[in-house]
C-alpha positions in Angstrom: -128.6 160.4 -68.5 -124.8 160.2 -70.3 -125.1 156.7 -69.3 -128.1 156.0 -71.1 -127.3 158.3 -74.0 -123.5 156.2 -74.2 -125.6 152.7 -74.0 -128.5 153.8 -77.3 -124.9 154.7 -79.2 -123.6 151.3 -78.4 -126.6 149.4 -78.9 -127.0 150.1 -82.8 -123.1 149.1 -83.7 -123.9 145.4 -81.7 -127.1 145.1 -83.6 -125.0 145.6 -86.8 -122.5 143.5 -85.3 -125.0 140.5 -85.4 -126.6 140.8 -89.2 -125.5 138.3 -91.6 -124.9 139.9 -94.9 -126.8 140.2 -97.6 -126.4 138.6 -101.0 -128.4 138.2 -104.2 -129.6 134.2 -103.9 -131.2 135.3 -107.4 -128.5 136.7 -108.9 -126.3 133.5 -107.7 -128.6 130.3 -108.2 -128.9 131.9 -112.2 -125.4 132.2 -112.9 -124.7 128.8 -111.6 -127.4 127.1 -114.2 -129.6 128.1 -117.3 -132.1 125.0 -116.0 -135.4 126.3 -114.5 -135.6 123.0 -112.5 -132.3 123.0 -111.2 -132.8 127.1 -110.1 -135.6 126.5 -107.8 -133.4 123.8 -106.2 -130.5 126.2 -106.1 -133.4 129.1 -104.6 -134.5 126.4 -102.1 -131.3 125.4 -100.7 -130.2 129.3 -100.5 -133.3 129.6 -98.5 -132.6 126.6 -96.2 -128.9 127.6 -95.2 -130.1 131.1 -95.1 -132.5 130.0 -92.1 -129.8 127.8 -90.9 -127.4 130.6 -90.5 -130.4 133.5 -89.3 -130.7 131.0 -85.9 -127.1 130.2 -85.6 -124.9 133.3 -86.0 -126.1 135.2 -82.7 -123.9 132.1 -81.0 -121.4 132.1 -83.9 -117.8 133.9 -82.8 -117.2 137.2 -84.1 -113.7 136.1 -85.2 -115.2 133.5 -87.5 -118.4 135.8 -88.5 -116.0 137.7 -89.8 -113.3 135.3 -91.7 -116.1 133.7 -93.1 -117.5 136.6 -94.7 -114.5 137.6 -96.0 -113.6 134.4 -97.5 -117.5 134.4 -99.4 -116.8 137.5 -100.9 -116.4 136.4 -104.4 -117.8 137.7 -107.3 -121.4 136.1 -106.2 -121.2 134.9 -102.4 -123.5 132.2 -101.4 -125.7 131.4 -98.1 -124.7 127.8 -98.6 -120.9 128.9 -99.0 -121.1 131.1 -95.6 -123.0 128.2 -94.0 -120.3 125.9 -94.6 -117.5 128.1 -93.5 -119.4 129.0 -91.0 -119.9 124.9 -89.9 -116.1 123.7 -90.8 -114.4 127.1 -88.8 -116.6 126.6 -85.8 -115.7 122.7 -85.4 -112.5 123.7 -86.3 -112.0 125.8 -83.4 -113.6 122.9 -80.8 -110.9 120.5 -82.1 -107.8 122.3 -82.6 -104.9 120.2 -83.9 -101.9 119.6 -81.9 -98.1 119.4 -82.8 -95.4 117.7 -81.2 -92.0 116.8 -81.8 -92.2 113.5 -80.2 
């Protein structure tokens, strides 16, 4: 029973673990134009990296989950700002640069 009690109190903090924040795609796509044309493009590529990210982050490190989100944390983050951080820090890690003094 204190097994199963200790795995339900664990359970909730990995779940929280794995959610990808949440920002205003509104609030953002309308302070970056006045242009109802150029908005709904805005809206539609939120949308797009938004589902990008939703599939991708289970697999996504938490080491870069987390520098990621920190580093999107300005006064409006982005989806398509987090996706690209997300992309450039995860190929990143697979082809870590090298020095030598040769």
């Amino acid at each position: 029973m204190r097994r199963l009690i200790a795995l339900l109190a664990f359970v909730p903090l990995t779940a929280a673990a794995q959610d990808i924040p949440r920002y205003d795609p509104q609030a953002y796509c309308e302070s970056d134009t006045d242009s109802h044309s150029l908005y709904n493009l805005c809206i539609d590529d939120e949308q797009q990296y938004y589902d990008h990210l939703r599939s991708a982050w289970p697999s996504v490190p938490e080491d870069i989950r987390q520098y990621c989100i920190a580093d999107n944390q300005g006064a409006l983050p982005s989806y398509a700002l987090l996706d690209l951080c997300v992309s450039d820090e995860t190929e990143a890690a697979s082809n870590k640069s090298t020095f030598s003094f040769d």
